[in-house]
Structure formats: C-alpha cells, structure tokens
N, C-alpha and C positions, 0 to 999 in steps of 0.2 A: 665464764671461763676461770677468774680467778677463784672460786669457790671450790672449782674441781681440785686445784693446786694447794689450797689453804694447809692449816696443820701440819700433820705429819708427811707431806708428800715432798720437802724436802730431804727424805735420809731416803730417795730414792735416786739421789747425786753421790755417785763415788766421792772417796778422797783420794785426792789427788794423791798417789805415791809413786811417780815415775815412770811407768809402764801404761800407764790411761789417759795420758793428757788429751788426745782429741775426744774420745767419749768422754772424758769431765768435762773439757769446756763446752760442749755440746750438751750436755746435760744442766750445765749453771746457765748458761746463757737462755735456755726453752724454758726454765726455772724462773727467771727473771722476768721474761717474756710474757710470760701467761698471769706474774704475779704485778704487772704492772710498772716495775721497779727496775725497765733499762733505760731509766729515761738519762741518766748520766754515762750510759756507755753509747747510747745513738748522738746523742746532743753535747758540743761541749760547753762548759761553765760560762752561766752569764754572767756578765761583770756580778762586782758585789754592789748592794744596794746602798746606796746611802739613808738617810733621814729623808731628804728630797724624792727620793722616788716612787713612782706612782703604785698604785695598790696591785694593779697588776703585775708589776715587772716583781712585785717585791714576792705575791703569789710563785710566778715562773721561776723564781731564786728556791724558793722555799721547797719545792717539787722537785727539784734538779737536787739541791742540798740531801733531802731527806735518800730520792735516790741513790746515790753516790755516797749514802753513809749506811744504808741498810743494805747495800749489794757490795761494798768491802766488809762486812760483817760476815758473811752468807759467804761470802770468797773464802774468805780467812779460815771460816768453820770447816769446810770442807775442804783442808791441805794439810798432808803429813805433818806432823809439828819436825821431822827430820829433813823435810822441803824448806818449811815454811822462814828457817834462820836464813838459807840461800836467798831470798826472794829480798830484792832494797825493797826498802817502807817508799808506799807512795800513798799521799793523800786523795788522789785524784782514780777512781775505780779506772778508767784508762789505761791510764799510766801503768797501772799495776799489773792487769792483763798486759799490758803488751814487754811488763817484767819479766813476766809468768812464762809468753809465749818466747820470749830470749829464751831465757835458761833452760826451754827443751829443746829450741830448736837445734842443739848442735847435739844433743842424744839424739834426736830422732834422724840426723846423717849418718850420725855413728851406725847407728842400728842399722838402717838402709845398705853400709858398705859392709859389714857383718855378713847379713843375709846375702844382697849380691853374691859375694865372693861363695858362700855357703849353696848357694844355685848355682853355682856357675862349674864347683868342683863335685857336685854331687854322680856319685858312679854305682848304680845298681848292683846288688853282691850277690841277689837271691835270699839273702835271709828274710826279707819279707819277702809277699806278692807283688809282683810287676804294678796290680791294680794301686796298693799301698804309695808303694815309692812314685808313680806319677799323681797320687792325690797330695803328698805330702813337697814337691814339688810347687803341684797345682796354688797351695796352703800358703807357701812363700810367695809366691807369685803375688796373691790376693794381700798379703803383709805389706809386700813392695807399693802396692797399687795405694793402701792406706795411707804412705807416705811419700806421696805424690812420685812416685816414680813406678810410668806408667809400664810395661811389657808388650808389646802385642804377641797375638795367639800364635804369628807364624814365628817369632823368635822362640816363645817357650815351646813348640813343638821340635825345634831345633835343638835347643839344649836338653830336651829327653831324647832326642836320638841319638848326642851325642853320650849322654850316659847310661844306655845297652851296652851291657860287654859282646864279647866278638862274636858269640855265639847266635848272636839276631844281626850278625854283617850282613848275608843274605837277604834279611828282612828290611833294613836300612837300603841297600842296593836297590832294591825291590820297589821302596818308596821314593828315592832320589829321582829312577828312568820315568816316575810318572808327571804325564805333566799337571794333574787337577793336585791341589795342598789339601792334606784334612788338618779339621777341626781337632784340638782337645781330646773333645768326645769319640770321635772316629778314631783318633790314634789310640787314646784308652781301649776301645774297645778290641784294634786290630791287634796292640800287645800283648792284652792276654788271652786272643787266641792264638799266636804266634807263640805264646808262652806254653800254652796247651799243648801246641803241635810239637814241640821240641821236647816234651817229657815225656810225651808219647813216644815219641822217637828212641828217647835213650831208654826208656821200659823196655821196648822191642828190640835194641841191639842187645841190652843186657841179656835179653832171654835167646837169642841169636846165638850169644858166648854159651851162656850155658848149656843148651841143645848140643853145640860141637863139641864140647868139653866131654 
C-alpha cells in the first residue's frame, strides 16, 4: 500500500485555504494512513526515554517521534501560508489538528446559518426552469448535510412548496388534500409538469385574446 502512495502522490491533498477543510483533512489523514505515518495522531506521546530504558520502549519513542515530526511537516506543507499565521504553533501533530479544527469550526457555523437562511428565503421568479431552482435548492440542502446539519426530504419538500409563487397555489392545494408525501424526485418531476401545464395555459389564453380582438 505504501508504495501506491510514495512520491508524488501527495500534491494530490489540497491546501488548505478555507473553503476545504473537510476534504483536506480527509485527504491528509488517508495520506498518512496509507503512508504509515499516523502513528502520532492515533497513539499519544510515550514518556521520553531515558538512558535507562529498554531497547524497545526507546524503539516505540523513536516511531511515535519520527511520526509526529514528518506528519507536522506534510500538515504545514499543505496550508495557505495566509492560514497558516492563524494557526498557534503546536509541537505535538494533535494538538495542531485539533488547532486546525477550532479555527474552522466557527466558519463552518457561519456558513451553515448563511445557507439556512438562503434556503429558507429562497422564492421562484421564473427566470430559470422550475427543474433549476429545485436542483439548486436540492445543492444547498446537500451543503447543509456536509456540515452536519441534517434536512429531511419531507422538510425540503416543504420549503419548495413554499417557494412557488401563487400561480402553482392550485398545485400546492392539490398536494396538501393528499394523504401519501412525495419524494424530491416525484415533486421534481410533478413541477415541471405543472410548469408545463400553466405555459400552455397562458399560450392558449393569449391566443383566446387575440382571436376576439
């Protein structure tokens, strides 16, 4: 396994610039993994060795040491250098990950109440396709989900009914008197033919007027 990993297959870990922190640390930590060298992020520090101590314990120092100095190396390599003044120095690879994981975790709330709010007031205008604005929806949903703030399917079907303008009230009514819920997919699909049916609609009144005209 480590052979696969060797060489150049670490510049296949992002750097970290704010916007990637779980796919970096997911990608340094399988990085590590496969290259042998998490043995200082699973295991913490064993004492230090003295003169007295036996050849093994001084071996299991020396494995843990070399870990914990070529996986803050390999960390360091791959962070913004406009991150990386934020971050307190820590000697201990730990430590430092779990510096790392402070200092986003209050962006990645921010961001979650951003989006919330942005799903939540999001209102259909027509300028794109019906199909668009419940993918793009769908998109945030799936963002929220990333950052552990889960959705279920019957609440976001809820907030795209409620972002129809008045023009699909009939089609909302229509869905409210039933009792079985659809899926995502099923209300995707019901909108834009629902959408379909109301452009038809208005082609044929248009031509209605103009016929009496």
């Amino acid at each position: 396994m480590q052979s696969a990993f060797s060489n150049d297959s670490s510049s296949r870990i992002p750097i970290l610039n704010g916007d990637n922190y779980k796919e970096w640390k997911e990608k340094i930590l399988l990085y590590l993994g496969c290259m042998d060298l998490d043995l200082a992020i699973r295991e913490d520090e064993p004492p230090i060795v003295i003169a007295t101590g036996t050849h093994a314990e001084k071996a299991a120092y020396e494995r843990w040491e070399r870990s914990n100095r070529l996986s803050l190396m390999l960390i360091k390599s791959h962070i913004h250098k406009s991150i990386k003044g934020s971050i307190p120095e820590r000697h201990n690879v730990k430590d430092y990950l779990q510096a790392i994981e402070e200092q986003f975790s209050t962006s990645d709330k921010v961001l979650a109440g951003t989006l919330m709010k942005k799903l939540s007031s999001m209102r259909y205008n027509g300028t794109s396709g019906i199909r668009e604005h419940i993918m793009e929806m769908r998109d945030i949903s799936s963002q929220l989900g990333a950052l552990e703030v889960e959705l279920s399917e019957d609440f976001l079907v809820h907030l795209v009914l409620i972002s129809l303008p008045s023009q699909f009230g009939q089609f909302k009514i229509s869905y409210n008197t039933k009792k079985e819920k659809w899926s995502m997919n099923e209300l995707l699909t019901m909108c834009v033919q629902e959408e379909g049916r109301l452009k038809q609609e208005n082609l044929e009144s248009a031509h209605l007027v103009c016929q009496g005209k």
